[in-house]
C-alpha positions in Angstrom: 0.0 0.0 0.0 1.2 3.2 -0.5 1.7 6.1 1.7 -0.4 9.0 0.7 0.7 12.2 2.4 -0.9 15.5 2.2 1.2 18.2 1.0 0.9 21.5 2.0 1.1 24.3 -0.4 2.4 27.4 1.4 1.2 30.3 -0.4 3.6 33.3 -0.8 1.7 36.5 0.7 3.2 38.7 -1.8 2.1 36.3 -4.7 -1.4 38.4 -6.6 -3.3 41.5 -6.1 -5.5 41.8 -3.2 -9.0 43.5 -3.1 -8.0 46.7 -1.5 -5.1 46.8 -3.8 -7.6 46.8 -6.7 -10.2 49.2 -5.8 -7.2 51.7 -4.7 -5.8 51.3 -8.4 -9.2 51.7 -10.1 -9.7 54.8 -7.5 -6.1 56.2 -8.5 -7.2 55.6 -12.2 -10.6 57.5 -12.2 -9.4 60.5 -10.5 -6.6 60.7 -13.5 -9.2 60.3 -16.1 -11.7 62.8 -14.5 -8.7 65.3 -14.9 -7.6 64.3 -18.3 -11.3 64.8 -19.4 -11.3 68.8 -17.7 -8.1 68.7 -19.9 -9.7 68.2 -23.1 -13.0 69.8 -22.3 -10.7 72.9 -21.9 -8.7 72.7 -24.7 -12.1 72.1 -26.8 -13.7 75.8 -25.6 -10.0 77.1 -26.3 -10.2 76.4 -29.9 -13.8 77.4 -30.1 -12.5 80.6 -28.7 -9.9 80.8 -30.9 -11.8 80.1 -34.4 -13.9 83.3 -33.3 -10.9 85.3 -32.5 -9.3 84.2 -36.0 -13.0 85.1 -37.6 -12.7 88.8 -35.8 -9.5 89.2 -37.1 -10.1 87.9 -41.0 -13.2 90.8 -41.1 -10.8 93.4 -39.5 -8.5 92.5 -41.9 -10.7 92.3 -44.7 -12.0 96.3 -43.9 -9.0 97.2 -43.9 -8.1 95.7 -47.5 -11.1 97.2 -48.6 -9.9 100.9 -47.0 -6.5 100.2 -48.6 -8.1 99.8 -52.2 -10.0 102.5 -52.0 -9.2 106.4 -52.4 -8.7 107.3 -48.6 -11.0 110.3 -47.9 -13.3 110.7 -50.7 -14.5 107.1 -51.9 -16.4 104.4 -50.5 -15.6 100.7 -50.9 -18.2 97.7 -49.8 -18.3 94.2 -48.8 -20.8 91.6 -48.6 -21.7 88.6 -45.9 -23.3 85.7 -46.3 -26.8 86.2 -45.8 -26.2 88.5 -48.9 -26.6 91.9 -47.0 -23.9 94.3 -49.0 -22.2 96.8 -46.2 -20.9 100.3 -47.0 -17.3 101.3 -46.0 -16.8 105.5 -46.0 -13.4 106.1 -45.8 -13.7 109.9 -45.3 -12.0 110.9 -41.9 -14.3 109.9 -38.8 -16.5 106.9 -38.1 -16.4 105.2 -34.8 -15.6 106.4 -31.2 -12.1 105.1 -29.9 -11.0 104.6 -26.7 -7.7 105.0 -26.6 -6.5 103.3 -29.2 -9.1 101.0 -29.3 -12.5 101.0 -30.9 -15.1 102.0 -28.3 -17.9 99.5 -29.1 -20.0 101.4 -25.8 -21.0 103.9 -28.1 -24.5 103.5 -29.5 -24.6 105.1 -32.0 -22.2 104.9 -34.9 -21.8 107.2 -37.5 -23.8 105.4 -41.3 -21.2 103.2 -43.1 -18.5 102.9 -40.1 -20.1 100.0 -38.7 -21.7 96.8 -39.8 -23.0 93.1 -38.3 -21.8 91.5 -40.6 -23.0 87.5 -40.6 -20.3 84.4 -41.5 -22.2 81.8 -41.9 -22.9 78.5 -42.2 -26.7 79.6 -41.6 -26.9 76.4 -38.9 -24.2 78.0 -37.0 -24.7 81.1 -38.2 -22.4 84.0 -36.3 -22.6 88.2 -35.9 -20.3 90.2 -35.6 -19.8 93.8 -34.8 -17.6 95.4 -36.9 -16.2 99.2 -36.7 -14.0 101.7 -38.0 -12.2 105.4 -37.5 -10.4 106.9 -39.9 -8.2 109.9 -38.7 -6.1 112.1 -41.3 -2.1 112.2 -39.8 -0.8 113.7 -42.6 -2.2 115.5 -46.0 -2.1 112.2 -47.8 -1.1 109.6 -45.3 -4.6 108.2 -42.3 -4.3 106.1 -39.8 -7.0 103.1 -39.6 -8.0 101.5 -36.2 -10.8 98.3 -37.3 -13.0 97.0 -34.2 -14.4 93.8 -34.6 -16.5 91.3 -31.5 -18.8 88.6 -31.6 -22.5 89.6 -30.6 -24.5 87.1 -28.1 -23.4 83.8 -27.8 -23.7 82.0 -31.3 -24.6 78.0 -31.7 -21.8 76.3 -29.8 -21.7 78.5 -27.3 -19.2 81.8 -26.6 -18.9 80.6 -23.1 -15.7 82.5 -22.5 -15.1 86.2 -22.4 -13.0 87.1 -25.5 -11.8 90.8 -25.9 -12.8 92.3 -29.1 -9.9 92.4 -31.7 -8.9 95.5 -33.2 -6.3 96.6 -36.1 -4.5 100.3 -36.7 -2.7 100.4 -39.5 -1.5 103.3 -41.7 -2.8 104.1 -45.2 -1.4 106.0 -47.8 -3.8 107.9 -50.5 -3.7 106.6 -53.9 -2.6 109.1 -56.5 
């Protein structure tokens, strides 16, 4: 007959993951997601934010092309937006209130063709903007351009941060 002896296995303690050692790892791991995910959620309003600051800019710049080509003082140059609505650009000396040297979009009332709101579309996400203008004589033939432009409400999407308006000065010759 044979001998049949029980053997003991003798477990090392150190041998697998216990419980407590799992939930603390899954607990460790959710609190880095939770912040990677305010990570991205922030950088996503960031670029929102910064496609409308780009937008302000590309319709400052685009007055002021339209000043440029234009006989400084005496002519009157015009753009259209999306929805079709054709704006008027005076380029004789005045137009908007500045602040400094800064447009001063407070003022309510702006001098005809030195502002506009003008639309960018998409119509589904359809955006307005404020856009204004001064036009100061520095010389006999040389005027110095300050463009103003800002977003108006909030916009599809949501303008949930605040975002300073974007303004250009620039200084134009007149074409002889």
């Amino acid at each position: 007959m044979r001998n049949f002896r029980i053997r003991k296995v003798r477990r090392n303690r150190e041998a697998g993951l216990t419980m407590i050692e799992v939930l603390f790892g899954a607990v460790v791991m959710t609190i880095g997601f939770m912040g990677l995910i305010g990570l991205v959620a922030t950088a996503i309003a960031s670029n929102n934010r910064n496609k409308l600051d780009s937008t302000a800019t590309m319709l400052t710049q685009a007055v002021v092309e339209q000043v440029n080509s234009t006989i400084v003082g005496t002519g009157t140059a015009s753009i259209s937006d999306c929805t079709g609505t054709t704006w008027n650009i005076a380029t004789a000396v005045g137009g908007a209130a500045l602040t400094g040297a800064n447009i001063d979009f407070t003022q309510t009332s702006v001098p005809t063709d030195y502002s506009m709101t003008f639309a960018v579309c998409p119509v589904s996400l359809q955006t307005q903007y404020d856009v204004r203008w001064n036009i100061q004589r520095i010389t006999s033939e040389t005027y110095l351009v300050t463009v103003g432009a800002r977003m108006l409400g909030t916009g599809r999407g949501g303008n949930k941060f605040f975002a300073l308006p974007v303004t250009l000065r620039t200084y134009v010759a007149q074409q002889q």
